[in-house]
C-alpha positions in Angstrom: 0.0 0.0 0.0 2.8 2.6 0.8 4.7 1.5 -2.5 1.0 2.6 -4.2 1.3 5.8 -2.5 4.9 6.6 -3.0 4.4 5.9 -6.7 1.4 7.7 -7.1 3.2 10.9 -5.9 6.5 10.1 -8.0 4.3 10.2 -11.2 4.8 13.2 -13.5 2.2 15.2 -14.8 2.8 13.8 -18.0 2.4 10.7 -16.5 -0.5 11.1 -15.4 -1.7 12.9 -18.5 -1.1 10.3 -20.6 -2.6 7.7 -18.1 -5.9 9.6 -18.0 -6.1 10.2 -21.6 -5.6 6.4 -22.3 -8.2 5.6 -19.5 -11.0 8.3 -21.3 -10.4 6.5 -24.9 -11.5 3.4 -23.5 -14.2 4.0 -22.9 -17.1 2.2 -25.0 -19.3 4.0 -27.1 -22.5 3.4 -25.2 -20.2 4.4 -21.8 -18.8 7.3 -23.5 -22.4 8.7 -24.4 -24.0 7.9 -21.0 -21.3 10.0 -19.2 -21.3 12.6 -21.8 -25.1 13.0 -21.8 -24.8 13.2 -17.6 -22.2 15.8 -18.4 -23.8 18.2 -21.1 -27.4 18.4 -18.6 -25.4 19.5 -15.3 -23.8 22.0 -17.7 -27.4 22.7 -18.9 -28.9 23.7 -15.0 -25.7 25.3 -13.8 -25.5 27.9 -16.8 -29.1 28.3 -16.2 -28.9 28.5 -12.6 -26.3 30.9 -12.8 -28.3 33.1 -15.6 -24.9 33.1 -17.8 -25.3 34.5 -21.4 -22.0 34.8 -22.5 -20.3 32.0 -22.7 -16.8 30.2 -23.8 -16.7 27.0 -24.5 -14.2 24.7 -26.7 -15.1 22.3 -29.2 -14.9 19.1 -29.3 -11.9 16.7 -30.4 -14.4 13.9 -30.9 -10.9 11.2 -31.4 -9.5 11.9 -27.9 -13.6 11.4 -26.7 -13.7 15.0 -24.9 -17.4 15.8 -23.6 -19.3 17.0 -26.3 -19.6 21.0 -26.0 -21.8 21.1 -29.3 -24.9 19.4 -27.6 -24.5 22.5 -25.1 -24.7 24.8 -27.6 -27.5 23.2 -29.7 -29.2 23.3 -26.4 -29.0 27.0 -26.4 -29.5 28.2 -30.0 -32.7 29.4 -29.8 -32.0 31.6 -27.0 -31.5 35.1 -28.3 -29.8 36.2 -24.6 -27.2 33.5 -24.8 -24.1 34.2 -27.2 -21.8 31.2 -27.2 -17.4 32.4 -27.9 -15.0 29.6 -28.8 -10.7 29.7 -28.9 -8.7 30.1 -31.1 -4.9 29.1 -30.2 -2.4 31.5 -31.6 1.8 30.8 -32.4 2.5 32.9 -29.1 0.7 30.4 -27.1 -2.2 32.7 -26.3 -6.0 31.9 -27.4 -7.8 34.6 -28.9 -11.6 34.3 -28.8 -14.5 34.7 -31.5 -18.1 34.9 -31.7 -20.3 31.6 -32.9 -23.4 32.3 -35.4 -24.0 30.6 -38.5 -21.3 32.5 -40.6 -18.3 31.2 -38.4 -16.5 28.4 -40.4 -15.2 25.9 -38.2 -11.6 23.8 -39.6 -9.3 21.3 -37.3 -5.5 23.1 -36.5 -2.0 21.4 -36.5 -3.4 19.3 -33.6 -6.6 18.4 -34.5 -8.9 20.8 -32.3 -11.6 22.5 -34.5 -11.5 26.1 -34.2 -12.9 29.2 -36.0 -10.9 30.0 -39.5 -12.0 33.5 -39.0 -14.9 35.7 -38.1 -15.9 38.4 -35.6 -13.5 38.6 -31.8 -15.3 38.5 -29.1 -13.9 41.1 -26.1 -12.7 38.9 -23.1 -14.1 41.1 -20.6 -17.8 40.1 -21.5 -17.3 36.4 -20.9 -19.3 35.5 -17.6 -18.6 31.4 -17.7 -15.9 29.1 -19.1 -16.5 25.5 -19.9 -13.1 24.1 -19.6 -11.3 21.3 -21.2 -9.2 18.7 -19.3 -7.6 15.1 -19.2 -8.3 15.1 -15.3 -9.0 17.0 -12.4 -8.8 16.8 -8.3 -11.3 17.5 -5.8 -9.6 20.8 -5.1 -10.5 21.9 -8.8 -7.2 21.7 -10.3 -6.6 20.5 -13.9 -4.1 18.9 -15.8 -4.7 19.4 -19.4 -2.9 19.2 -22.5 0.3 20.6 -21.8 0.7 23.5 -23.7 -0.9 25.9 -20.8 -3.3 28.1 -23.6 -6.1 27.8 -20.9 -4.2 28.7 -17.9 -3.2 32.3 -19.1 -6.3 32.6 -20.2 -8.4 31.8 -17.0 -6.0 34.5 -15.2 -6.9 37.6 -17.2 -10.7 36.8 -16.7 -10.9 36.3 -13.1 -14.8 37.4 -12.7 -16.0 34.6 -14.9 -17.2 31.2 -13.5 -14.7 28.7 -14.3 -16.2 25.2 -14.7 -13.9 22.3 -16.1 -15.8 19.2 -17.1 -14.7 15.4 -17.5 -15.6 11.9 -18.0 -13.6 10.7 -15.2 -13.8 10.7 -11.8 -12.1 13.5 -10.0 -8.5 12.3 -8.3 -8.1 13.0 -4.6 -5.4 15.5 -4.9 -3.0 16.2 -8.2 0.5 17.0 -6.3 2.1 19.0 -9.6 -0.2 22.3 -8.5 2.1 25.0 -10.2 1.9 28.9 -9.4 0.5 29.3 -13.2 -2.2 26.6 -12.4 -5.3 28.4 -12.1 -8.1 26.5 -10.2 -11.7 26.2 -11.9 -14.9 27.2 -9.7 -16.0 23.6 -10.4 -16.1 20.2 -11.9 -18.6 18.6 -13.6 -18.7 14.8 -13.6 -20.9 12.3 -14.8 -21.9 11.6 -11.0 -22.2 14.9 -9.5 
């Protein structure tokens, strides 16, 4: 049991990124859309809950089974107060952040994550919630990601927004590589929460 623990805390974050990523492609189809369904309607009642109208979300990378963001904002379309903004990741490591309607054309980038080609910026200081892509996350509300940290210097210049990471997997207990450029979500959404 100690040898479990020791490990556990020698693992890298990479490590454990790439464990957790494995774990989430596993999944089955029909597990894959039970989780994702319980996922997309706690989303549902906390943006309504909360009354947010502006909100980011990413899109889907539908080969590495990410929670489907595009039921979301299907679920929202016909809601003329609710204005949906999705990233766009730039060389300098930075997102920058665009309006969704009709007109916005949608293409995969170098690593396969659909984003807009072009189309009309959004202003950052407008966005009121954040649905957050991760591999996995800890009952504190930390996040380990992809690795390139686009959504971590984002989150810090929009501190006022809610903050809300989602995932397919259950939350671990603590992840011990916390950094000083982590920035901690408001909350996580799991299939059983």
């Amino acid at each position: 049991m100690i040898i479990g623990f020791i490990s556990y805390w020698m693992v890298s974050k990479q490590v454990l990124r790439e464990i957790y990523l494995a774990k989430r492609l596993t999944l089955s189809k029909s597990e894959w859309h039970i989780r994702n369904e319980a996922v997309i309607q706690q989303l549902i009642e906390l943006i309504e809950k909360r009354g947010a109208n502006r909100i980011h979300t990413f899109l889907p990378i539908a080969k590495k089974k990410e929670v489907n963001t595009l039921q979301l904002i299907e679920y929202f379309r016909s809601d003329p107060k609710k204005t949906f903004i999705i990233p766009k990741s730039e060389e300098e490591g930075k997102l920058s952040h665009y309006l969704l309607n009709r007109q916005t054309v949608i293409r995969n980038n170098k690593w396969g994550v659909p984003e807009p080609l072009h189309g009309e910026k959004a202003a950052k200081k407008d966005i009121d919630y954040v649905v957050v892509p991760l591999v996995i996350a800890d009952k504190a509300n930390h996040r380990i990601g992809y690795g390139k940290g686009y959504y971590d210097r984002f989150l810090k210049v929009i501190p006022n927004a809610y903050k809300v990471g989602v995932s397919l997997l259950p939350s671990l207990d603590q992840i011990p590589y916390v950094e000083a450029n982590d920035v901690p979500l408001n909350r996580i959404v799991l299939p059983s929460t």
